[in-house]
C-alpha positions in Angstrom: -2.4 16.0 1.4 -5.4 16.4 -0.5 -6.7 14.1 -3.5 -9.4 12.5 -5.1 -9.2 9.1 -4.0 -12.5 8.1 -1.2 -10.6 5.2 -0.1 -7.6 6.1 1.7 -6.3 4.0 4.6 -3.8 5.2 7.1 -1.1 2.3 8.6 2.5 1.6 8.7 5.0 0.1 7.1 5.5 -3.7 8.2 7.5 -5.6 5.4 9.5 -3.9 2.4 10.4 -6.5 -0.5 12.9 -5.4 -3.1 12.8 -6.9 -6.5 15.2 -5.7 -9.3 13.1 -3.0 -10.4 9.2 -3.1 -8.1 9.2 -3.6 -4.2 6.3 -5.2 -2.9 5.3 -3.2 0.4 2.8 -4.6 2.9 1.1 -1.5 5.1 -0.7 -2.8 8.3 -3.8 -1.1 9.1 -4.3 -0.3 12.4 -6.9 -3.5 13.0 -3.8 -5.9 11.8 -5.7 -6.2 7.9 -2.8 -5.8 5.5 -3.2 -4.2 2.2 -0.4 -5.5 -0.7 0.9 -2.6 -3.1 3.3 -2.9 -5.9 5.9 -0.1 -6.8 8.6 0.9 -8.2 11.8 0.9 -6.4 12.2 4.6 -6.9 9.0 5.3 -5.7 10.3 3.9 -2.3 13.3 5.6 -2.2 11.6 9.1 -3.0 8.7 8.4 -0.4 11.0 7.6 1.9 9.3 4.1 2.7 10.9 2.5 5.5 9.6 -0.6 7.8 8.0 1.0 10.7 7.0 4.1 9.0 3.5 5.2 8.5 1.7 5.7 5.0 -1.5 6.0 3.2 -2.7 3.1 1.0 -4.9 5.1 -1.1 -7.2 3.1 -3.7 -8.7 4.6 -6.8 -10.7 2.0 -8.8 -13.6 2.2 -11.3 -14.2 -0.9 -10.9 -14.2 -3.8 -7.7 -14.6 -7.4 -8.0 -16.1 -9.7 -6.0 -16.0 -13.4 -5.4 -17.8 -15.8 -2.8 -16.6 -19.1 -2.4 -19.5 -22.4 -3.4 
């Protein structure tokens, strides 16, 4: 696999939500952070996204926010 992307993080699989047409997927990096992604249902089915399995969260972004709390 080669893209663009700088931020690409390597972990598996640990929860798969369905909805009627996005699944929310949660992929645990291997120090137990979580990253969130959003996609479509098809999108699991063709990647083959099952819990367990390993997968790249890969982030592309112009732009990153931060916040600090008061």
């Amino acid at each position: 696999m080669r893209i663009s992307a700088r931020n690409v993080l390597k972990g598996k699989v640990k929860k798969i939500t369905e909805g009627a047409v996005n699944s929310e997927v949660v992929v645990e990096l291997p120090g137990g952070q979580e990253v969130v992604a959003i996609v479509t249902k098809t999108s699991v089915q063709s990647l083959g996204l099952a819990v367990g399995k390993e997968a790249y969260a890969i982030v592309k972004a112009s732009c990153v926010m931060l916040g600090v709390d008061h």
